[in-house]
N, C-alpha and C positions, 0 to 999 in steps of 0.2 A: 294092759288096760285097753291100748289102739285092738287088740287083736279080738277082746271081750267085744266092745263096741261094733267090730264088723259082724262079727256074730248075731248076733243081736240085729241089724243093722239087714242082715241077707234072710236070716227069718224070718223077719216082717216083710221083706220080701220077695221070698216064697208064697207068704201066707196071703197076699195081695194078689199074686197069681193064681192061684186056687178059689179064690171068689170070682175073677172074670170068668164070665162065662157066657154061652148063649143068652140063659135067659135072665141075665143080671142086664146085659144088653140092653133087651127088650124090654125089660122093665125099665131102664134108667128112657129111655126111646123115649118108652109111652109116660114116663114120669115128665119128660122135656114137654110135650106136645099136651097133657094135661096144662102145665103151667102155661104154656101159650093161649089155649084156647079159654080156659081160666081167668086170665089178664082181658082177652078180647073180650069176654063177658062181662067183668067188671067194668068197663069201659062203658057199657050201654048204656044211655041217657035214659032211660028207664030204670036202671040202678043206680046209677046216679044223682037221680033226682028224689030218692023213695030214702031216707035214711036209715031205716030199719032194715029195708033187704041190702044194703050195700054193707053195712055192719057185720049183719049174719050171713050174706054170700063172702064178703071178706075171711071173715072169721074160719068158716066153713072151707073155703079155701085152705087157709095155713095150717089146720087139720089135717088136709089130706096128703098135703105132701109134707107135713112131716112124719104121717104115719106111714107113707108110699118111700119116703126115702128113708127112711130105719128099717124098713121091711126090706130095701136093697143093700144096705149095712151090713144086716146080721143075718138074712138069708132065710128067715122061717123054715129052719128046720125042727124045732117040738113046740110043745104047745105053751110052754114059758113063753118062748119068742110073741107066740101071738099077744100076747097080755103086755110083755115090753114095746111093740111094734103100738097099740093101743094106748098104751101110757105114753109113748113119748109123743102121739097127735094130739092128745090129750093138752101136753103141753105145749102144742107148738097152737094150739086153739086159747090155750089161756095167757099164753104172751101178749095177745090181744089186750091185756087189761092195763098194759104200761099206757094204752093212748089214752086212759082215765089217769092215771098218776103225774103222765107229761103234763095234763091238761088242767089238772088241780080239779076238777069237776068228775062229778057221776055225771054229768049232763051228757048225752051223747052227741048232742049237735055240736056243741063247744071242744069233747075229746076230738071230734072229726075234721073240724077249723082247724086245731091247735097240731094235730098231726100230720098234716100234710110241712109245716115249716119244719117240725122236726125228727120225721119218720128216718131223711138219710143218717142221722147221726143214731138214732136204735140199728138199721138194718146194720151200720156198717160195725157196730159194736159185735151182735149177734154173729154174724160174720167172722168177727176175727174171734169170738169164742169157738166157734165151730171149729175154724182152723188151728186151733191150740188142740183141742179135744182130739183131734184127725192125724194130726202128729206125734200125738201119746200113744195111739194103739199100736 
């Protein structure tokens, strides 16, 4: 059974170094330096203050990287991939809608109050889903 499991174990492995790559890299790079510059934008007191563009620049945001980081996941090599890479920003755009269910309201001034006291306990949820999900493959 110990000897199944290293198998197993050196596969995933293998197949972990076979995705590094240069341009898994570069992607991952430019995927970091989007969300920084991303975050600095949000930031702007001009977003800020506009409830409507801070919602749909947010929104628009967690869109892109989670279409940008599933696209460095699975590599886009055929054209399924493109449609999974599109479906999974898909949902990292409609996760957005927990700050209406947190908040008991469609109102969006009141989801946007009510998610700042409890955004750390979604992200850190979200989070450890990912990392269950990352140690399956």
């Amino acid at each position: 059974m110990a000897a199944l499991n290293m198998a197993t174990e050196t596969e995933k492995a293998r197949a972990l170094l076979q995705t590094f790559s240069t341009a898994s890299v570069i992607a991952s790079t430019g995927l970091g330096m989007f969300c920084f510059f991303a975050d600095r934008f949000l930031q702007f007191s001009f977003v800020q203050h506009h409830e409507w563009l801070r919602a749909v620049s947010d929104n628009a945001v967690h869109g892109m990287v989670g279409l940008w980081s599933w696209a460095i996941v699975i590599g886009l090599r055929k054209r399924s991939d493109f449609y999974e890479v599109v479906f999974a920003g898909f949902l990292a755009s409609v996760i957005d809608l927990d700050h209406f269910f947190l908040a008991g309201s469609l109102s969006l001034k009141v989801s946007l109050l009510s998610v700042l006291s409890k955004r750390a306990a979604t992200v850190k949820k979200i989070i450890e889903v990912n990392c269950l999900i990352r140690t399956d493959m």
